[in-house]
N, C-alpha and C positions, 0 to 999 in steps of 0.2 A: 335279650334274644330276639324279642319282637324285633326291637330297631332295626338291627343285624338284618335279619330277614328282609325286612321291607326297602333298606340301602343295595342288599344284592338283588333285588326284583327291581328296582328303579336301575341299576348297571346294565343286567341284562333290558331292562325296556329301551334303554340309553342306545345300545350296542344296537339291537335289531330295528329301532325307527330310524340310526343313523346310517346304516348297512343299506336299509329301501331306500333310505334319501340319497344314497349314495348309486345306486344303482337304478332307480329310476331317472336320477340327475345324468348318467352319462347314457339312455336311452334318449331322454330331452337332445341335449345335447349334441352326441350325434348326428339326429335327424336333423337338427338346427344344419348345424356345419355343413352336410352332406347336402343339404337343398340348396344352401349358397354358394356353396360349392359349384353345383349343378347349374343352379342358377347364371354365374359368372362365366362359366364353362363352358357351354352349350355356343355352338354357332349358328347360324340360319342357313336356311337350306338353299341350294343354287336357285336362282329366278326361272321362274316356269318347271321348274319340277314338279311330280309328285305331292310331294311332301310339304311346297308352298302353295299349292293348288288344294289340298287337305287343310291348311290352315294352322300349320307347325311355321313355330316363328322361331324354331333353335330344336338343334338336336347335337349329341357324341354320341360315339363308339368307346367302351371302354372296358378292359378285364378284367377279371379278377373269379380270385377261386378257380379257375381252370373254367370259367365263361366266357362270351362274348354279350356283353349288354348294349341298348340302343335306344337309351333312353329320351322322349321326343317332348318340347312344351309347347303346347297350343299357343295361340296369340293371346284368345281368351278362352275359348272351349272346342274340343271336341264338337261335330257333325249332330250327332248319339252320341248321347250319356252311358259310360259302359256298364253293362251287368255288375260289375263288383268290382269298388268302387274303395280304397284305403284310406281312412282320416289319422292324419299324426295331432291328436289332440290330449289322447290320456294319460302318455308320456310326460307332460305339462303340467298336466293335474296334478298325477301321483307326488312325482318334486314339491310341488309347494305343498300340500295336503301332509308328507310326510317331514317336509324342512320344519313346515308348522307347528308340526305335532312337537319336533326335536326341539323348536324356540320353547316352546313350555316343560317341558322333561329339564332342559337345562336350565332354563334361564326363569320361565314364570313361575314356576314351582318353588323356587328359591330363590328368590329374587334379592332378597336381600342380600343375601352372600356372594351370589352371581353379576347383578346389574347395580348395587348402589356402592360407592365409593364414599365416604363422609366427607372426605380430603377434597370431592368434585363438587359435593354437591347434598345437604343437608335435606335426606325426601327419603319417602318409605317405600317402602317394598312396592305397593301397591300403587305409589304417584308413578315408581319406575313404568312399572308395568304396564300401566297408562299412556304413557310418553312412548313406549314399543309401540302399542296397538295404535297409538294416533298416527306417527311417523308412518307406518304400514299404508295407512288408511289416505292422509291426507297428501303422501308419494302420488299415489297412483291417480287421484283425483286433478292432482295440479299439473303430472306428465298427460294426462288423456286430454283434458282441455285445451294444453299447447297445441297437442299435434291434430284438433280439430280445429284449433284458431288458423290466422290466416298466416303463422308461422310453421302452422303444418308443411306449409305449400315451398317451405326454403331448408332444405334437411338439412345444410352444414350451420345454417343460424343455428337451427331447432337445436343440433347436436351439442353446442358450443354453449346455448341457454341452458340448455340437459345440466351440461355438468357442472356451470357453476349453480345452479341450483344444487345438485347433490352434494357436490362440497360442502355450499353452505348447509345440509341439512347434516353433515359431519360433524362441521364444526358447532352447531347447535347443539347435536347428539353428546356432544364431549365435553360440556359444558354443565349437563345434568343426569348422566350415567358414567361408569365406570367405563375405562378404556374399552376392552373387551366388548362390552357390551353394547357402547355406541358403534363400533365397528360392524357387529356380527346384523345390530339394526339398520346400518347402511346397506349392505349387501340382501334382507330381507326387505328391505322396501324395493332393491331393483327388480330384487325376484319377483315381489308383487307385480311392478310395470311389467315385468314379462309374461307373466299367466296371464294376468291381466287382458293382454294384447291378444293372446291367443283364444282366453273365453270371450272378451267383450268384441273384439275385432276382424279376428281370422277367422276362426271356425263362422260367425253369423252371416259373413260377408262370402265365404264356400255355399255355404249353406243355401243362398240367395243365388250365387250361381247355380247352382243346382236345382234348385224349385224353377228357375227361369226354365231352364231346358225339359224338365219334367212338364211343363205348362205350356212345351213348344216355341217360347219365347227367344231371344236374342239377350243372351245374359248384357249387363250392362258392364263393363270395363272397368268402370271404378271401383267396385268391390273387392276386387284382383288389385288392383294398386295400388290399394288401404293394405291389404291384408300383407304387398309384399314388401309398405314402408315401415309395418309394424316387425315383420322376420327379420326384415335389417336390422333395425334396433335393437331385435334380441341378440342378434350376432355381436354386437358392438357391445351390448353388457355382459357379454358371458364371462370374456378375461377376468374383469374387475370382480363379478361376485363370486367366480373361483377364487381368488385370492383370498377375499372376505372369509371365505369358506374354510380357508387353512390359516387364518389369521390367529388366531386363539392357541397358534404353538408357537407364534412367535414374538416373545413381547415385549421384546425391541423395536417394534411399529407400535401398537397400539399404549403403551407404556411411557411413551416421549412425550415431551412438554407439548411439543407440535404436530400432536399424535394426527388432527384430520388432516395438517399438510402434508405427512406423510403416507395418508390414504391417498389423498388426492394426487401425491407424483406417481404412487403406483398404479392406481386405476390410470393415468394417463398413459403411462407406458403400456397398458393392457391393449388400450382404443387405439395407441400405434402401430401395433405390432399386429394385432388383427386388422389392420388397416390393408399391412402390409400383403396380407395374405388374400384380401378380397380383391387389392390389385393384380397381382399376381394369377390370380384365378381367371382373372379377365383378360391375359398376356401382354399385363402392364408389371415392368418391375422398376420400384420405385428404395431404392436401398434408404433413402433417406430417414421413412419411417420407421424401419427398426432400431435403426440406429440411433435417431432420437429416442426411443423407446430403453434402450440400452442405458444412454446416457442419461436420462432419469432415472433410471434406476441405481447406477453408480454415483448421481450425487445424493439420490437421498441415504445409498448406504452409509458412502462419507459425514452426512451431514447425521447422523444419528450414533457415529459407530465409539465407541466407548470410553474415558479415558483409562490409559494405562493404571493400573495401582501406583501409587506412592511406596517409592521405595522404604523399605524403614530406618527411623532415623539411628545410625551409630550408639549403640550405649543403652536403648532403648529394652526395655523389657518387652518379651516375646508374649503375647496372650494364650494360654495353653485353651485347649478343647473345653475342656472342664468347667472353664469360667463362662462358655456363653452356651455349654448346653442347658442352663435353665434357660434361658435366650429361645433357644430351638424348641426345646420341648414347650412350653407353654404359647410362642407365636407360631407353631409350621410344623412339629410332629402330630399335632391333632388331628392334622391333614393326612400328611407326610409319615406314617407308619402302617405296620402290617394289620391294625386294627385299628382305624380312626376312629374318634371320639365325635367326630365334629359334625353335626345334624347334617345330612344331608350329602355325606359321602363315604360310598361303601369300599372304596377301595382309594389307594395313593393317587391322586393326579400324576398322572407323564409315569405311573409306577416309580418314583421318586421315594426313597424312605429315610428318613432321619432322625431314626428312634433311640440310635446308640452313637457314638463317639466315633464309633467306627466309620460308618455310614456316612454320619457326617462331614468326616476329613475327604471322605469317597468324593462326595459331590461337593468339596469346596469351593471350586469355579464355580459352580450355580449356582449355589445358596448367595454367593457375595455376588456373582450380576443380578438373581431376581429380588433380593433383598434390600441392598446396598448402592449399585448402580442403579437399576430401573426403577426400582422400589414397586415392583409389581407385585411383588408376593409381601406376604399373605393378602391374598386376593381382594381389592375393595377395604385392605387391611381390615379382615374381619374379624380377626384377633387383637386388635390394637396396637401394633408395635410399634415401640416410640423409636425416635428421631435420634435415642441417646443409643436407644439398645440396636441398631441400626450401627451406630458410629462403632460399635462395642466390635459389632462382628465386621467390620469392616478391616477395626485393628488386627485382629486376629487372623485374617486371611492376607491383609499384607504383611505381614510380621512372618509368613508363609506358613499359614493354616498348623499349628505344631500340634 
């Protein structure tokens, strides 16, 4: 009963750090888009105006809600510092603070059933765990030094170094954690580069304008520059670590033999497609990008997508249900029923149940793609199912599941 308890208190903890990550992430987010937006948007004002005599270097009109807004960006600062003064910075926090909190609820709490695979990679619970927090740590240390080195100063090299380094830190990831779990650490290390940028970068470099004008001073320009080649950056990883973020339902990516090549065609298509959009913003339309974006996408679906069953052969005896529910029940209903047995999980994954004969024949297609095809399940095979009892159920659902 204890257990019991403590698997539904770990659910609900699950649910509600995932719900804030979820909702602080599209307050980030948002504000991200909405200021590049703005940013790309904005024109400059007529010569000898107003407005360019003020020291606005771009302004729009734009509605919304039954308004008229007018919104103006200084070159570098306002005249006077206004009374009351908005910082988009906790939005940033809250995301990683609660993504964080989610990496440990799911993954470091259980690590072993969560992040080791035996099949990838023979290491405990605790090297896994290790291997997350470094990836984390030494992302963020290796992207912040580039964009201080003097390939700061070339942003399409920068970008292009960016990502085969991240690549390669996938393909590392996949080497010594379970699909899943290299994936979900790809996308928390971009996350890291992104807070990152915003506590170590943006806000200090605001911050300094601001003390400047408070001191009477002439802010200095380059804080403003930094701050707004780090916003770009985050705009250009948000596709990719969204994806990351919904990876873990789908595991037909991360499940493939070439599971980081197939991060990396998707994250590429994300950096096009937002490409396409920051042009567009600027009243540049550039169809090219999406469309390359598209077209990665369509070949890595092809290039992953499943083969058909074997038909069965003529003559062949049909494997009735019966013969591979010990099959079931002992590798994937421990999981996979209305009361799991299996440490560390108080209810079905994906609500999935295949406790009875019934059920089972229910979700035939799945059990034989996350089984049989992908061989994703049972998860990190944490149950050990072998290679025999695999082929077992594979007969049986080509034979059509009887």
């Amino acid at each position: 009963m204890e257990a019991l308890l403590l698997n539904y208190g770990a659910e609900w903890l699950n649910l509600l750090v995932r719900w804030l990550h979820l909702i602080t992430g599209i307050a980030w987010i948002g504000a991200s888009f909405y200021f590049v937006w703005l940013d790309n948007s904005i024109r400059p004002p007529k010569p000898g105006s107003d407005l360019e005599k003020a020291g606005v270097s771009g302004e729009l009109w734009a509605v919304h809600g039954g308004g008229f807004y007018n919104p103006q960006k200084y070159l570098v600062a306002p005249k006077q510092l206004p009374e009351e003064l908005h910082w988009f910075k906790w939005e940033a926090y809250s995301t990683w603070l609660s993504g964080f909190a989610l990496l440990f609820i799911v993954y470091y709490f259980n690590a072993s059933a969560m992040m080791v695979d035996k099949a990838v990679a023979d290491i405990t619970g605790t090297q896994a765990v290790l291997i997350g927090l470094g990836t984390l740590a030494g992302g963020w240390i290796v992207y912040d030094l580039l964009c201080k080195s003097p390939l700061g100063q070339r942003d399409g090299l920068l970008g292009i170094v960016m990502f085969v380094l991240i690549v390669a830190a996938a393909y590392v990831l996949t080497k010594f954690l379970g699909g899943r779990a290299a994936y979900i650490h790809v996308g928390a290390m971009i996350g890291t580069m992104m807070v990152g940028n915003v506590l170590m970068q943006i806000i200090p470099g605001q911050h300094k304008l601001v003390d400047a004008m408070k001191q009477g001073k002439s802010p200095d320009p380059i804080y403003g520059k930094r701050a707004k080649q780090r916003s770009v950056h985050n705009n250009y990883f948000t596709l990719p670590v969204l994806f990351i973020m919904i990876s873990n339902h789908y595991a037909m990516t991360y499940s493939n033999r070439y599971n980081w090549l197939v991060l990396a065609g998707i994250m590429a298509a994300g950096v096009l497609i937002r490409h396409f959009f920051n042009l567009r913003h600027k009243g540049q339309v550039a169809w090219g990008y999406p469309a390359a974006g598209v077209a990665l996408l369509a070949v890595v679906a092809v290039a992953i997508a499943p083969k058909p069953a074997a038909k069965p052969v003529a003559g062949t005896a049909a494997i009735d249900t019966a013969k591979i529910m010990p099959v079931i029940q002992q590798r994937c209903a421990v999981c996979h029923s209305d009361k799991p047995t299996q440490n560390g999980f108080g209810t079905a994954p994906a609500g999935v149940l295949l406790h009875t004969p019934e059920l089972v024949r229910q979700n035939a297609a799945r059990v034989y793609q996350q089984t049989v095809q992908l061989k994703a399940m049972p998860i990190g095979n944490l149950t050990g199912m072998t290679d025999e009892e695999r082929a077992l159920v594979g007969q049986w659902f080509e034979a059509g599941a009887k």
